[in-house]
N, C-alpha and C positions, 0 to 999 in steps of 0.2 A: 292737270298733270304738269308738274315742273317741268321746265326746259332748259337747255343748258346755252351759253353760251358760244354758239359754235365758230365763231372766229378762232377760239384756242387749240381747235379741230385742225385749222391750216397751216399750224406753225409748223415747219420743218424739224423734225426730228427733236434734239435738246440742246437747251443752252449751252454755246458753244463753250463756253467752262465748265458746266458740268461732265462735258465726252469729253473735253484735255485731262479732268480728274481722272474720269473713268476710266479710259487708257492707260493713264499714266499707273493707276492700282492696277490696274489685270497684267501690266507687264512686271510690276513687281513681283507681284503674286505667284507668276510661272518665273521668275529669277528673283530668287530671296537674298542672292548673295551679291544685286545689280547695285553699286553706287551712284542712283539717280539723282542730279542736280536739275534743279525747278527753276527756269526762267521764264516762268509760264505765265501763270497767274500774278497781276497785280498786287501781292499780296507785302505788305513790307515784314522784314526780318529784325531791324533791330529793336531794344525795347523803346517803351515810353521814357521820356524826358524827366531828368528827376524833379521839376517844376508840374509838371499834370501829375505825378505820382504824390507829391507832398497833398496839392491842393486833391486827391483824388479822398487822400488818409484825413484833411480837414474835412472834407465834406461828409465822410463816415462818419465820425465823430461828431459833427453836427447833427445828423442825423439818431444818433444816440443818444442825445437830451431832448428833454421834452422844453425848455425853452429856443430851442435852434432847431426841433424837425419841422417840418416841410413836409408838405402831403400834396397834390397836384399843384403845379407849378403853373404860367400863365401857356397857352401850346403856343402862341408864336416866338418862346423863348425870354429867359429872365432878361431884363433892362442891361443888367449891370455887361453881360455878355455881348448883346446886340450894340450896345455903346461902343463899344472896348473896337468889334468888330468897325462900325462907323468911324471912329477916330480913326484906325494902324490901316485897315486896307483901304480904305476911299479917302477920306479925308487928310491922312496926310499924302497920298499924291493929287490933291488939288480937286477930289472927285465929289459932287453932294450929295453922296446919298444918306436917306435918315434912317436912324433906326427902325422907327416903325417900316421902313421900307424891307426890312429885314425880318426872314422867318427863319426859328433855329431850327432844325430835322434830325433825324438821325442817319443821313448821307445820299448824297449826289445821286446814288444810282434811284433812291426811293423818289427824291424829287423829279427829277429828268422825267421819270416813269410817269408819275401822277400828275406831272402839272396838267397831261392834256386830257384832265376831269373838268377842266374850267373851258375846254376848245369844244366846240360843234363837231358831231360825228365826222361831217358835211364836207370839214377843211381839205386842203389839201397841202399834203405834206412834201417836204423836200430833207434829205441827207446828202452829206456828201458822202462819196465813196471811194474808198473804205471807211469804214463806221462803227459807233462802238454800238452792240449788239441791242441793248436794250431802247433806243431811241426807235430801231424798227420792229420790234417783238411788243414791246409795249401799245404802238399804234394800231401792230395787227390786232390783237386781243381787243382794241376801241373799234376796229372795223373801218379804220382810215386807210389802212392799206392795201383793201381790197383781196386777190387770190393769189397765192403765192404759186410761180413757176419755178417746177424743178429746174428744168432742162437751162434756164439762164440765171438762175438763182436771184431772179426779180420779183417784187410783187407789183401788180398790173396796176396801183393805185400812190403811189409813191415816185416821188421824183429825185432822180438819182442824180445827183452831182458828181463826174466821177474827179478822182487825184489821178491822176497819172504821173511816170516819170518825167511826161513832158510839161508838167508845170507843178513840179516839184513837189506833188503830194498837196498840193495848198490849191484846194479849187476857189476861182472866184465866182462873183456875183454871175448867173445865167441869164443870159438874152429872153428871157419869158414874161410876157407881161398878158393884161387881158385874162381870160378863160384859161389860161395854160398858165397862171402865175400858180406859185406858191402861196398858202397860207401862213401858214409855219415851218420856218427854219431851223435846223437843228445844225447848229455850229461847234467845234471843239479844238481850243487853243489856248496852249500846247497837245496838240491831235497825241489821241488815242484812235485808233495804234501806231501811226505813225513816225509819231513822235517832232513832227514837222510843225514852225510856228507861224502865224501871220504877221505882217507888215501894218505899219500906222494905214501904210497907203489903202493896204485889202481890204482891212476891216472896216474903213472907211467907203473904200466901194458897198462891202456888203449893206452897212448903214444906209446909206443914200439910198441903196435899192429897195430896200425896206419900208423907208421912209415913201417912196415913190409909188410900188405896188398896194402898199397897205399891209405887209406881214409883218409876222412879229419874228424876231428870229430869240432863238433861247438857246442862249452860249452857255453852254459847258468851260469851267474855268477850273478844274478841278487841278489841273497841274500846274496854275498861277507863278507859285513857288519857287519852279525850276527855270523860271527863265531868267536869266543872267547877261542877255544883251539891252542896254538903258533903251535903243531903239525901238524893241518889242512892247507893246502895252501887256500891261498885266489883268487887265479891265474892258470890258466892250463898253463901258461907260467914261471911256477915256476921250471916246470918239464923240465931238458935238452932236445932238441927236440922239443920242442910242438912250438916253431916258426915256424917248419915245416911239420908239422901237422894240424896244428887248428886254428880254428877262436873263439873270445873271446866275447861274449855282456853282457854288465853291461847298470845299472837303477839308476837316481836318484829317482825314486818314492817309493821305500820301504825303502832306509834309508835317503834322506831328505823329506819325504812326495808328492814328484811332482806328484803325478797320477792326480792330475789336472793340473799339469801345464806343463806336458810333456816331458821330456827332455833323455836322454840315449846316451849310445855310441857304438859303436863296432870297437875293434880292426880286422886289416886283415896285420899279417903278410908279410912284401915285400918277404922273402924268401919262401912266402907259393906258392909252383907251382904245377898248376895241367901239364899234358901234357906238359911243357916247359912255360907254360902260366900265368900269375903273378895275382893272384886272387886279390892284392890288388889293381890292374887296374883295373881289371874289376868289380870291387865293387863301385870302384871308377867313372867308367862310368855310369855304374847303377842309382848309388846314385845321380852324376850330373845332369842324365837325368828324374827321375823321382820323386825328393826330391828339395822344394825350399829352403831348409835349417830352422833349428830351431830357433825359434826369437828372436831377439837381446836381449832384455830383458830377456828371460828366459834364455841364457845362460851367461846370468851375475847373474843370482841367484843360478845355477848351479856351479858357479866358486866362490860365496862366500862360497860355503860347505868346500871351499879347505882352505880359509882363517883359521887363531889360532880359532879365536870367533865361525867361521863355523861349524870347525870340534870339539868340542867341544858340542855348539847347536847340531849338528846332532848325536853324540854318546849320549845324551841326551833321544833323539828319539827312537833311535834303543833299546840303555838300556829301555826305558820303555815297549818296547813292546816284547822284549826278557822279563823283569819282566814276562808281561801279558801271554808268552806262559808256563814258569815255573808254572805260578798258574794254568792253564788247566792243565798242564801236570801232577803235584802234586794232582790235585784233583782227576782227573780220575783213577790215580794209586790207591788213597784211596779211591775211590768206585765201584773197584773192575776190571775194564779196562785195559787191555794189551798195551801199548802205544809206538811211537816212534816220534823222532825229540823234538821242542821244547827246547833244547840246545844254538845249534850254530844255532838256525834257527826260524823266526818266526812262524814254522808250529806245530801242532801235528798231527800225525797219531794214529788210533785207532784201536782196533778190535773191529765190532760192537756187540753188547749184545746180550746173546743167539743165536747165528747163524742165525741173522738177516740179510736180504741182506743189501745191499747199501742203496736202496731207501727206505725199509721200514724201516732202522732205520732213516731215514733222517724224515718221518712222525712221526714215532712215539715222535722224541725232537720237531720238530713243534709244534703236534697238542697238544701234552699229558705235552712239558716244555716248549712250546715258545721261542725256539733257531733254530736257521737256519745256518746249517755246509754245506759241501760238500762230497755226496756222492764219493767215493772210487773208485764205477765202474764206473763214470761218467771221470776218468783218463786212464783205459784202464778195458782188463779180469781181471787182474791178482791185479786190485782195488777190486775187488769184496767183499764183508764181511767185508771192512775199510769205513775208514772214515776220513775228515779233517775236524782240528777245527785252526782257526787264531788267533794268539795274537795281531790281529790288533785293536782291541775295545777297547772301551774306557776303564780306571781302574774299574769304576763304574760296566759298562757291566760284562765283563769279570769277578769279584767276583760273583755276583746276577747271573749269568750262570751254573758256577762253583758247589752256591749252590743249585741251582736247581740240577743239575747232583749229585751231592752226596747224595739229600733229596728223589729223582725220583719224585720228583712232583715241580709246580709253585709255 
């Protein structure tokens, strides 16, 4: 008799994006006439770049002859793309990593998830907290996370690093070593949801520590992009060591727009060894066996980001929507809101008004201003009383939001 999987039995309720959808339809649904602005979802507004749309219409057309189609591609991603990648983000800031160190995917949230098909059930894991949702859903369903408690909104097998206000959303390296270390780290900088960035200095603690315990930490790099202070690294590979530490995943979907067209990468280190054992083989196995590669097309639009006119177009992008988190970020401060991120980072983080939880202030901007954010606690406990607003909307949105939030009413 087949058997099912039953760690996916203990997951809490649904993906916390799919019940911000779901709400956000049912209240339309009973008010047809509500002008609901979405600062909810991650999701970007403006179009693609006219550089990925050119190279999107060559690669149709390539594909439309029989001497230029293309039928399965290599799955760790074409040369020409993986290069391009190696040259503009590592290599010209002083960083080695090779190509072949590089797997192309079709996005961040798919790698994050899978990479820990290559970890031992056995590991033990660590988040900081607040956290983006899939780092800890994905381990429960591997049964790394042990039993999930309502009443504190923990799993009994996971180790919780929290952010607090008191050290500014940015948790450092934890005093755990021995039997109570971590395995695996799950890092994220510029933090979702946050919005909050690390320091040479943190990221450097966290390395050391790693390097010490023996974990691997796997930094989320997905908002790279947005950071705008020279101080910040844009790389956990900036930090000596962290070739032998850490795993890297980066997105073209929040700074050239691809959340529809999917495309990302992850570094893996050759020198990264667990046991004697070369992780970027066996990612690499992984990846061969269970990934037919990203489609030709898309990573030719992918590798015009890297083009003069690309990059360019896409600091375009990102400037607008960095604009767009500065104007939440500025307005909420003047209506009276404690805030963080929105800098180096599309996010803002909030504290919600009057000691309001997560969800009730999530209705109250539904129902009372017709904005739809993202609860705090819906990231881990220690979201609780916050909140996320995106600079992903359009300029339009994002002002008419703003002054709802400063006005308290629609």
């Amino acid at each position: 008799m087949a058997r099912i999987n039953e760690n996916y039995l203990k997951l809490p309720g649904s993906y916390l994006f799919s019940e911000v959808g779901k709400r956000r339809r049912a209240y339309i649904e009973a008010h047809p006439d509500a002008e609901v602005i979405s600062l909810g979802i991650g999701d970007v507004t403006l179009p693609l770049t006219p550089s990925a749309v050119a190279a999107l219409h060559r690669g149709a057309d390539e594909m439309g002859r029989a001497e230029t189609f293309r039928g399965y591609g290599p799955e760790q991603g074409y040369m020409f793309l993986r290069e391009a990648v190696a040259g503009t983000d590592f290599a010209a800031r002083g960083i080695g990593v090779e190509p072949d160190e590089i797997f192309i995917s079709d996005g961040a949230k798919s790698d994050t998830g899978n990479i820990g098909d290559i970890f031992d059930a056995a590991n033990k894991v660590a988040v900081c907290d607040p956290v983006y949702p899939v780092y800890v859903d994905t381990n429960a369903m591997a049964g790394r996370a042990g039993n999930y408690d309502s009443a504190t909104g923990r799993w009994d097998r996971l180790i919780y690093i929290p952010g607090t206000e008191a050290n500014g959303f940015v948790p450092g390296a934890p005093d755990l070593y021995g039997e109570s270390a971590p395995d695996m780290i799950y890092l994220c900088f510029p933090n979702n949801p946050t919005g909050t960035v690390a320091d040479r200095a943190g990221l450097k603690a966290w390395v050391d520590y790693a390097l010490r315990i023996g974990a691997v930490l796997l930094f989320d790099a997905a908002y790279e992009a947005y950071i705008t202070d020279p101080d910040i690294p844009h790389s956990i590979y900036e930090i000596p060591g962290a070739d032998e530490c850490a795993i890297e995943f980066r997105s073209f979907s929040k700074n050239a727009g691809f959340t529809g067209l999917r495309c990302s990468y992850t570094v893996v280190p050759k020198k990264l060894k667990v046991g004697g054992v070369s992780l970027n083989s066996l990612w690499n196995r992984r990846h061969s066996t269970k990934f037919n590669g990203t489609p030709y097309i898309v990573q030719l639009a992918a590798a015009s980001v890297y083009s003069p006119e690309g990059r360019e177009q896409t600091a375009a992008l990102v400037g607008a929507y960095l604009e767009n988190a500065g104007i939440i970020r500025r307005g909420l401060e003047e209506a009276g809101y404690k805030v963080w991120g929105g800098i180096n980072s599309p996010y803002v983080w909030l504290k919600t008004a009057d000691g309001m939880s997560s969800w009730d202030f999530f209705d109250y901007l539904l129902t009372e201003l017709n904005i739809v954010g993202t609860p705090g606690s819906g990231f881990g406990p220690a979201g609780e009383g916050y909140f996320r607003l995106t600079g992903f909307g359009s300029r339009e949105n994002t002002l008419r939001a703003v002054e709802r939030i400063r006005n308290g009413r629609i």
